[in-house]
Each structure stands twice: as C-alpha cells, then as structure tokens.
PyMOL commands that place a pseudoatom at each C-alpha (Angstrom):
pseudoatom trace, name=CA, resn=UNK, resi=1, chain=A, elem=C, hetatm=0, pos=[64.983, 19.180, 24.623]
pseudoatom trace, name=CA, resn=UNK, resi=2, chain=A, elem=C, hetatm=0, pos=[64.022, 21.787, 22.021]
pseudoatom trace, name=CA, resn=UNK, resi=3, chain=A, elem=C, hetatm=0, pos=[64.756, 25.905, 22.811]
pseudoatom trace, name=CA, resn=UNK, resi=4, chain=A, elem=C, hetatm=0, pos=[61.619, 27.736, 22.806]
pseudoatom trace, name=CA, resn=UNK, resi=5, chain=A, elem=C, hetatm=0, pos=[61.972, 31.186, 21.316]
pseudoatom trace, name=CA, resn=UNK, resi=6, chain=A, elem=C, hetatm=0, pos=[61.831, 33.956, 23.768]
pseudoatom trace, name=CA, resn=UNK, resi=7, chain=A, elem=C, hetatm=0, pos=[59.847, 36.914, 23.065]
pseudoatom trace, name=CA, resn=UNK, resi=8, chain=A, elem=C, hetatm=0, pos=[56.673, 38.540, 22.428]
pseudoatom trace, name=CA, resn=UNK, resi=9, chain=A, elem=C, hetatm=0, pos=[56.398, 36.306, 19.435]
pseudoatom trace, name=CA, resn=UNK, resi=10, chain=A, elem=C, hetatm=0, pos=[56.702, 33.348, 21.629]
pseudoatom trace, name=CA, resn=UNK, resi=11, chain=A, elem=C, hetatm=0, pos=[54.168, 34.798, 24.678]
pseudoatom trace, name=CA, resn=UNK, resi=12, chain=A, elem=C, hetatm=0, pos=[50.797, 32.771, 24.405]
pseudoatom trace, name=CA, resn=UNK, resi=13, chain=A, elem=C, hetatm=0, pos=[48.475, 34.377, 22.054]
pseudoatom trace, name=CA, resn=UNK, resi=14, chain=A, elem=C, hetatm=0, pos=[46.405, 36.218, 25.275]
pseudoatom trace, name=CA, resn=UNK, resi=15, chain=A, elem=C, hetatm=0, pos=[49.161, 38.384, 25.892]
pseudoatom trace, name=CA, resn=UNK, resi=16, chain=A, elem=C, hetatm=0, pos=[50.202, 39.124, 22.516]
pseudoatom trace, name=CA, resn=UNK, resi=17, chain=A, elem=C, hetatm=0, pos=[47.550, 42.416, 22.515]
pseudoatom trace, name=CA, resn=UNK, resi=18, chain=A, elem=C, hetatm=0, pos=[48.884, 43.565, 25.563]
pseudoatom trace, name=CA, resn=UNK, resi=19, chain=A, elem=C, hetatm=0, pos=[52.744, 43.659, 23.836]
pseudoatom trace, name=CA, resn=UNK, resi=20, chain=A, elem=C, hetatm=0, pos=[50.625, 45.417, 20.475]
pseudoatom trace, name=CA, resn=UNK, resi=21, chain=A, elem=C, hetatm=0, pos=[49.204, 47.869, 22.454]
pseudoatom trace, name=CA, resn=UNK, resi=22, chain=A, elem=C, hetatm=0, pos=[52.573, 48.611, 24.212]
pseudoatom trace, name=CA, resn=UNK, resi=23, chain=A, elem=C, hetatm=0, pos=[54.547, 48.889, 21.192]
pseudoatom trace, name=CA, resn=UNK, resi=24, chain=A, elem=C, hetatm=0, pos=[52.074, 51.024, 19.734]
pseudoatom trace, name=CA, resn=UNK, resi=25, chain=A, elem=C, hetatm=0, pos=[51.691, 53.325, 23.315]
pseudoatom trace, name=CA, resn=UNK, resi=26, chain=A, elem=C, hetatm=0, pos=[55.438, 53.417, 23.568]
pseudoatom trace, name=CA, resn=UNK, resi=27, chain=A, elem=C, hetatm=0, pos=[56.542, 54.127, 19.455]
pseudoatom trace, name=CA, resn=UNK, resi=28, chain=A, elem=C, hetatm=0, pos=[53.779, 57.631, 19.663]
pseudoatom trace, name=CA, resn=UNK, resi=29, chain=A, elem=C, hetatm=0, pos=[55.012, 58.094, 23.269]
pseudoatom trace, name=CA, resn=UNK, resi=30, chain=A, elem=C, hetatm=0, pos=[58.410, 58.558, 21.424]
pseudoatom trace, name=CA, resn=UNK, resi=31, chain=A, elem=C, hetatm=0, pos=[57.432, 60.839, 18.992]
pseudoatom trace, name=CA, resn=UNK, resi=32, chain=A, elem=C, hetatm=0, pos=[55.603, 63.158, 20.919]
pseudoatom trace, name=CA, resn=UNK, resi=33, chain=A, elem=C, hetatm=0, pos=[59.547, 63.905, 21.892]
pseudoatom trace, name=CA, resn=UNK, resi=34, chain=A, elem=C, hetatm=0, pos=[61.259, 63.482, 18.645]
pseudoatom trace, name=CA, resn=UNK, resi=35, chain=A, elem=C, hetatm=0, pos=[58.596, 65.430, 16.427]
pseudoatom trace, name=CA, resn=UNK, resi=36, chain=A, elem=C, hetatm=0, pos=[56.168, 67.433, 19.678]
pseudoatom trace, name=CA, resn=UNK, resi=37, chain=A, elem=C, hetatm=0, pos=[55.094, 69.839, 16.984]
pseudoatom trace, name=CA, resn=UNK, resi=38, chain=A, elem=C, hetatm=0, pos=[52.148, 68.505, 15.244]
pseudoatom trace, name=CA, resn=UNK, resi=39, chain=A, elem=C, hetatm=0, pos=[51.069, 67.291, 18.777]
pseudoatom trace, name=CA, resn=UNK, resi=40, chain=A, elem=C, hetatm=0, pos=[51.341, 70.615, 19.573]
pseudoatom trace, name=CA, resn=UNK, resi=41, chain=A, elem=C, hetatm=0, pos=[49.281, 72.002, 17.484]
pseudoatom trace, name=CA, resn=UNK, resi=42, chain=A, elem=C, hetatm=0, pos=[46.136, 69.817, 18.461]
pseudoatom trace, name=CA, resn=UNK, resi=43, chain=A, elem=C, hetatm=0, pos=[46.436, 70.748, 21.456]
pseudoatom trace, name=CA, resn=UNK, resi=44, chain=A, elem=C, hetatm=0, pos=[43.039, 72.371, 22.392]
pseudoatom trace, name=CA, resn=UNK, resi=45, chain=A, elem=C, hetatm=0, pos=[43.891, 76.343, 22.973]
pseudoatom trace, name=CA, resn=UNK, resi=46, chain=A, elem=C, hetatm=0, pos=[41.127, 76.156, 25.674]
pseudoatom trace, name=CA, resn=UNK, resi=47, chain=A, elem=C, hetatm=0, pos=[43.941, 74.384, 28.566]
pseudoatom trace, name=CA, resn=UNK, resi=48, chain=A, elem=C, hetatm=0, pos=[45.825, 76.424, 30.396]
pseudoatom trace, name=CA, resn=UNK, resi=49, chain=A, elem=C, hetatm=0, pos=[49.889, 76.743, 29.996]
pseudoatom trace, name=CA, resn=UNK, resi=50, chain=A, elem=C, hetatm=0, pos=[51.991, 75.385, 27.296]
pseudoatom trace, name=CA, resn=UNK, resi=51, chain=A, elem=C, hetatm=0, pos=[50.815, 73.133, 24.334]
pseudoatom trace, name=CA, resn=UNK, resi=52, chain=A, elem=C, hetatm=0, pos=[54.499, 71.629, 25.157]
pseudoatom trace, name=CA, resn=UNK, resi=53, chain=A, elem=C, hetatm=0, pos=[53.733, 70.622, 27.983]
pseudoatom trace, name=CA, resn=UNK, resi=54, chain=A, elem=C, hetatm=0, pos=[50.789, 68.636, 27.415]
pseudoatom trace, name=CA, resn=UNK, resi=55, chain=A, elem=C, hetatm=0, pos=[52.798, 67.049, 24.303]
pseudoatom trace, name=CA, resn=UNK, resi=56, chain=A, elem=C, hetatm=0, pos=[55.898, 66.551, 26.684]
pseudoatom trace, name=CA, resn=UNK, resi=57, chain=A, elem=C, hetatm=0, pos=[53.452, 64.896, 29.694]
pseudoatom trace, name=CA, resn=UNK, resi=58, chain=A, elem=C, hetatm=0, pos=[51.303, 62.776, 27.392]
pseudoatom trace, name=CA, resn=UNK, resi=59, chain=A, elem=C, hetatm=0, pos=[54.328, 61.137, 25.580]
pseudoatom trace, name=CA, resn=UNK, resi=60, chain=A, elem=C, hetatm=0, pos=[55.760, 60.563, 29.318]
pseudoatom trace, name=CA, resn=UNK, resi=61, chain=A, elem=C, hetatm=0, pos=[52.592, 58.805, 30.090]
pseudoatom trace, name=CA, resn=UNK, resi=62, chain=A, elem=C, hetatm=0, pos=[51.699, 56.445, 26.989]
pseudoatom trace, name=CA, resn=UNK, resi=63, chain=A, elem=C, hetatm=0, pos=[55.374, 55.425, 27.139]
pseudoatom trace, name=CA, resn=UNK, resi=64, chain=A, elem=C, hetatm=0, pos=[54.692, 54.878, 31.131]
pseudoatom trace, name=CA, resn=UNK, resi=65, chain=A, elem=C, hetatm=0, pos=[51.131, 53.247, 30.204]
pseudoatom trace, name=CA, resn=UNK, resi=66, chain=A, elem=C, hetatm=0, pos=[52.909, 51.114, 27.297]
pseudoatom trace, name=CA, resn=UNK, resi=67, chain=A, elem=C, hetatm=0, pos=[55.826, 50.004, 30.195]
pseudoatom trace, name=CA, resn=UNK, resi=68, chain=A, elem=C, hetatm=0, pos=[53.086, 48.809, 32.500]
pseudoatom trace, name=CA, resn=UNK, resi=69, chain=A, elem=C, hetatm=0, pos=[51.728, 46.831, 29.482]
pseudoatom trace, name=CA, resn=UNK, resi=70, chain=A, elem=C, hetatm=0, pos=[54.673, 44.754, 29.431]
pseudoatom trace, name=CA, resn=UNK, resi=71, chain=A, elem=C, hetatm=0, pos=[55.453, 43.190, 32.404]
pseudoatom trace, name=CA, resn=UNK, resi=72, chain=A, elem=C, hetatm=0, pos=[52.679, 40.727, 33.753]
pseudoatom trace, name=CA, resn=UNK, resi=73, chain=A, elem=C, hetatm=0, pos=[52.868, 41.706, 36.965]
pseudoatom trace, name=CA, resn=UNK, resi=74, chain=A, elem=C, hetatm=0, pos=[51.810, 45.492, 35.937]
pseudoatom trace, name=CA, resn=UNK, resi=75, chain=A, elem=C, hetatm=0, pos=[49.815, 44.821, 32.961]
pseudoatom trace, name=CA, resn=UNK, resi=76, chain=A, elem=C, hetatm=0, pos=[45.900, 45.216, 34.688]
pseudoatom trace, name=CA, resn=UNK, resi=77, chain=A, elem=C, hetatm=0, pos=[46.837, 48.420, 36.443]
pseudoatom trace, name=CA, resn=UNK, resi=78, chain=A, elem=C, hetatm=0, pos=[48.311, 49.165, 33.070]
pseudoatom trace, name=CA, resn=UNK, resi=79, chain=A, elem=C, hetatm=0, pos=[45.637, 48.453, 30.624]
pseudoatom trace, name=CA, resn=UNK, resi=80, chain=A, elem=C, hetatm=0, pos=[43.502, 50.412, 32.999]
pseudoatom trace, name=CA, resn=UNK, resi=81, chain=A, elem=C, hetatm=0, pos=[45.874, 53.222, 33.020]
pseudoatom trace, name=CA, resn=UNK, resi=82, chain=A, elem=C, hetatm=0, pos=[45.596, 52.927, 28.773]
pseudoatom trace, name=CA, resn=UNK, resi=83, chain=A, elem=C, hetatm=0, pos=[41.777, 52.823, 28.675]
pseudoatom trace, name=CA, resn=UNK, resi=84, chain=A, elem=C, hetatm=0, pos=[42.104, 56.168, 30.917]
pseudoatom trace, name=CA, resn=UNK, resi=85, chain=A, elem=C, hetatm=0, pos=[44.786, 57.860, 28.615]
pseudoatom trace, name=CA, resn=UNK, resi=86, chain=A, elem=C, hetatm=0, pos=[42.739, 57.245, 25.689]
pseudoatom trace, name=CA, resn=UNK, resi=87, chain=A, elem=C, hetatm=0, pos=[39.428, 59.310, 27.257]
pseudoatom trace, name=CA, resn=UNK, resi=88, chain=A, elem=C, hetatm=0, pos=[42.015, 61.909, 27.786]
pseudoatom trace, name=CA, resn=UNK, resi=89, chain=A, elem=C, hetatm=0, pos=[43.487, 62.902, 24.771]
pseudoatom trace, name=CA, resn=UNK, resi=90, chain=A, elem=C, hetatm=0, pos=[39.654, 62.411, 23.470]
pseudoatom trace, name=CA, resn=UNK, resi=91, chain=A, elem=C, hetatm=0, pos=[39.305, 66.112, 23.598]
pseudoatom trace, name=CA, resn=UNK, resi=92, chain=A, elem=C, hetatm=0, pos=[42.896, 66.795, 21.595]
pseudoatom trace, name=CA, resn=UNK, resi=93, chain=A, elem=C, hetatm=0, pos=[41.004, 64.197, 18.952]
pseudoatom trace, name=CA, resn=UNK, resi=94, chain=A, elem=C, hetatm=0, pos=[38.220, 66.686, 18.784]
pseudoatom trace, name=CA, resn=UNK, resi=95, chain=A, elem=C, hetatm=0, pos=[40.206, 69.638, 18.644]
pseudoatom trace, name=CA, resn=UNK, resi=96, chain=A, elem=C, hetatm=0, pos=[41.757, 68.269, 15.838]
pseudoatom trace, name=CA, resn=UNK, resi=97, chain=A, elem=C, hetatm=0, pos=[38.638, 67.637, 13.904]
pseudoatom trace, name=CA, resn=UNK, resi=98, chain=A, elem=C, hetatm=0, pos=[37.472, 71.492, 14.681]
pseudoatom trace, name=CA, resn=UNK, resi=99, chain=A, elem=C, hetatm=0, pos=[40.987, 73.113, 13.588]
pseudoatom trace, name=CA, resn=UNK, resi=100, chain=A, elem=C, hetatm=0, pos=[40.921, 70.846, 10.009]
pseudoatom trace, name=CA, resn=UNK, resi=101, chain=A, elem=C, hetatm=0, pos=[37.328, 71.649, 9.352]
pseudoatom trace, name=CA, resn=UNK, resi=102, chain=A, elem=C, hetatm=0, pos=[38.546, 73.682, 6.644]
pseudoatom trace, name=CA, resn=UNK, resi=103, chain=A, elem=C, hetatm=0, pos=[41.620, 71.238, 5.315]
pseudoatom trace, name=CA, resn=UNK, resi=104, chain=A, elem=C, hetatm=0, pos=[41.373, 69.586, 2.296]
pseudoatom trace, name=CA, resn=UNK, resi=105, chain=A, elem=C, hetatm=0, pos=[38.331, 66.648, 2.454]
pseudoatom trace, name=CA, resn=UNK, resi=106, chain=A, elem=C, hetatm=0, pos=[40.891, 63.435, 3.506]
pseudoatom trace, name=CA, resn=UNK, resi=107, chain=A, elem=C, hetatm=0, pos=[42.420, 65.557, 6.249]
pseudoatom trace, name=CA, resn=UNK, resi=108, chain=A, elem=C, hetatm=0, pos=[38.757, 65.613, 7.578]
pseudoatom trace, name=CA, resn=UNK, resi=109, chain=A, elem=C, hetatm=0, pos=[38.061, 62.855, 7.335]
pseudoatom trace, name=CA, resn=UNK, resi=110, chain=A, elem=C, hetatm=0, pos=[41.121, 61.635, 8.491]
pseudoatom trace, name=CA, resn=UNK, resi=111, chain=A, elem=C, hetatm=0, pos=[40.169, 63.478, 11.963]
pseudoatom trace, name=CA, resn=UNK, resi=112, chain=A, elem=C, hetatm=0, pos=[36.795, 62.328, 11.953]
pseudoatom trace, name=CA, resn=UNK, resi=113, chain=A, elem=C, hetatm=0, pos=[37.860, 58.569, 11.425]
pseudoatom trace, name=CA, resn=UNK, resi=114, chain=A, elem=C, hetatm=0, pos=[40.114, 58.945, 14.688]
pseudoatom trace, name=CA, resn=UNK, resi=115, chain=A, elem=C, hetatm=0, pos=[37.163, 60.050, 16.927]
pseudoatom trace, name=CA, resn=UNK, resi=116, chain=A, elem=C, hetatm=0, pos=[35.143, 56.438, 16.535]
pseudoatom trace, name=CA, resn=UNK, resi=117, chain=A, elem=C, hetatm=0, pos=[38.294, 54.509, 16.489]
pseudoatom trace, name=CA, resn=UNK, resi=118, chain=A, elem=C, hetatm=0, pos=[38.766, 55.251, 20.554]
pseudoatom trace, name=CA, resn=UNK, resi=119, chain=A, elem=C, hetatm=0, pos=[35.966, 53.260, 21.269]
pseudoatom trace, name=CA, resn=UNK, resi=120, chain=A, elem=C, hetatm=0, pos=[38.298, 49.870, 19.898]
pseudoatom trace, name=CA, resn=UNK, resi=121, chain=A, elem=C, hetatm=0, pos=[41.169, 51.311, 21.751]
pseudoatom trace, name=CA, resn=UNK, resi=122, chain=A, elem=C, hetatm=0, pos=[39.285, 51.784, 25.354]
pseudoatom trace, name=CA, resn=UNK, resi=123, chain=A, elem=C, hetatm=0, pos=[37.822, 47.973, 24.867]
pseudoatom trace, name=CA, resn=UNK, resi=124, chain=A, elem=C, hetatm=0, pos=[40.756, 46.933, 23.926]
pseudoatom trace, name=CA, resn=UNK, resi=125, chain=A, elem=C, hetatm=0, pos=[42.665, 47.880, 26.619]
pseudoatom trace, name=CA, resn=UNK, resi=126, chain=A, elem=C, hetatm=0, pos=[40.009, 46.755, 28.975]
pseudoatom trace, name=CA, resn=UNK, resi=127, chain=A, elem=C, hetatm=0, pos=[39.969, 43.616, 27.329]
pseudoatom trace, name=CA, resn=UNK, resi=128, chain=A, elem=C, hetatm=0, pos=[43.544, 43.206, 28.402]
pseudoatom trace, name=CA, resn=UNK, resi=129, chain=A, elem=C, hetatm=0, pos=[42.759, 44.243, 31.952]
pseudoatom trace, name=CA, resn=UNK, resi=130, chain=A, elem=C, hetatm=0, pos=[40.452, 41.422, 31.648]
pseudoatom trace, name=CA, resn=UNK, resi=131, chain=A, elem=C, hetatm=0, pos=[42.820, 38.910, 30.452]
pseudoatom trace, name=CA, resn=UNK, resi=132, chain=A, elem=C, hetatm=0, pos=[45.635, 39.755, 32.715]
pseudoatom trace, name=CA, resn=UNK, resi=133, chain=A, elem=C, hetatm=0, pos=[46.672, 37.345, 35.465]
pseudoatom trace, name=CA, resn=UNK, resi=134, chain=A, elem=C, hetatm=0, pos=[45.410, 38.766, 38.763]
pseudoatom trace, name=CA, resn=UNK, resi=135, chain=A, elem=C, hetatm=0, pos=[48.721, 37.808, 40.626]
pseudoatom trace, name=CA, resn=UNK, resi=136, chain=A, elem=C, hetatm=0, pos=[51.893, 36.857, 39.598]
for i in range(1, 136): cmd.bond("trace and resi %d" % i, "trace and resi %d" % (i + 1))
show_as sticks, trace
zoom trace
C-alpha cells in the first residue's frame, strides 16, 4: 500500500487556506518580535501606553490566531479570532496611510492598497470558519 505524504501539502484542498493563512498570521506574528520597530511606528499615537506594547501583544496574538488555524479541532474559533484581529489593526492600517501622506507616491500608495485588501482577509478567514469541521 502506497505512503501518502504528510503535511499541509497533502491536507485536502479545503484546508489548505486555513494552513496559508496560518503561515502567513504566524511568519508577521514573528516579526513584530524580531524587527517591532516599523510596527511601532504605525502605531496610532492616539492609544494610550507604549507603541511596544501594542507591537509586542499583536504579534502574540496573530501567532496565537495563526496556532488556532492549524489544528482542526481549533480552526472555527480560530478563523473567527483572525477575521477579528484583522478589524483591529484596521486603525494601525489607517494610521499608516495618514503618517506617509507626505512619503514619496509608492509609499502611498502602498498604504492605501493595504486598507481595501482587509476586506479579502476578513472573508477569507470567515470563509475558513465556514469550511471548518464543526466537531472533531
């Protein structure tokens, strides 16, 4: 009896944007700690505390989010938990478009491309919820 490959290569093509959108939750939850500066600095200046901290806690939670992505049995909590996140760095997106107003033309529009591209994400993510098995 042919091995079957094990893997998110080998998961059946439903789950496969649930492992995408973990890989891609986890690898920026990562670099909010390795390089927390220029997520720092879009941080809007209008929250109280530390633009650390909100660097530090988001990275904690798309890494968290991108976990519960992973395993079947967490995945719809998960992908609901991901459709959340991405409302609530909205504002950071936003913040970022306002401080770069005055960068060089791609930079803007670099920021202004990221504000429509949350409305993929959220669907996406709810489109996993969706797809997830209700029990396992």
């Amino acid at each position: 009896m042919p091995k079957t490959p094990a893997g998110p290569s080998a998961a059946p093509a439903s789950q496969r944007p649930a492992y995408r959108m973990a890989a891609m939750l986890i690898g920026i939850g990562v670099g909010h700690f390795l390089r927390p500066k220029p997520f720092d600095t879009i941080i809007p200046p209008e929250l109280p505390g530390s633009p650390r901290f909100y660097t530090l806690a988001s990275g904690v939670a798309e890494v968290g989010v991108g976990a519960m992505l992973l395993a079947p049995r967490t995945r719809r909590t998960g992908a609901l938990a991901a459709a959340a996140l991405y409302l609530a760095v909205f504002p950071a997106n936003i913040n970022m478009v306002r401080m770069w107003w005055d960068k060089p033309w791609p930079m803007r529009m670099a920021s202004l491309a990221r504000l429509p591209l949350q409305i993929p994400m959220v669907t996406s993510a709810l489109a996993i919820r969706r797809n997830a098995p209700r029990r396992v």
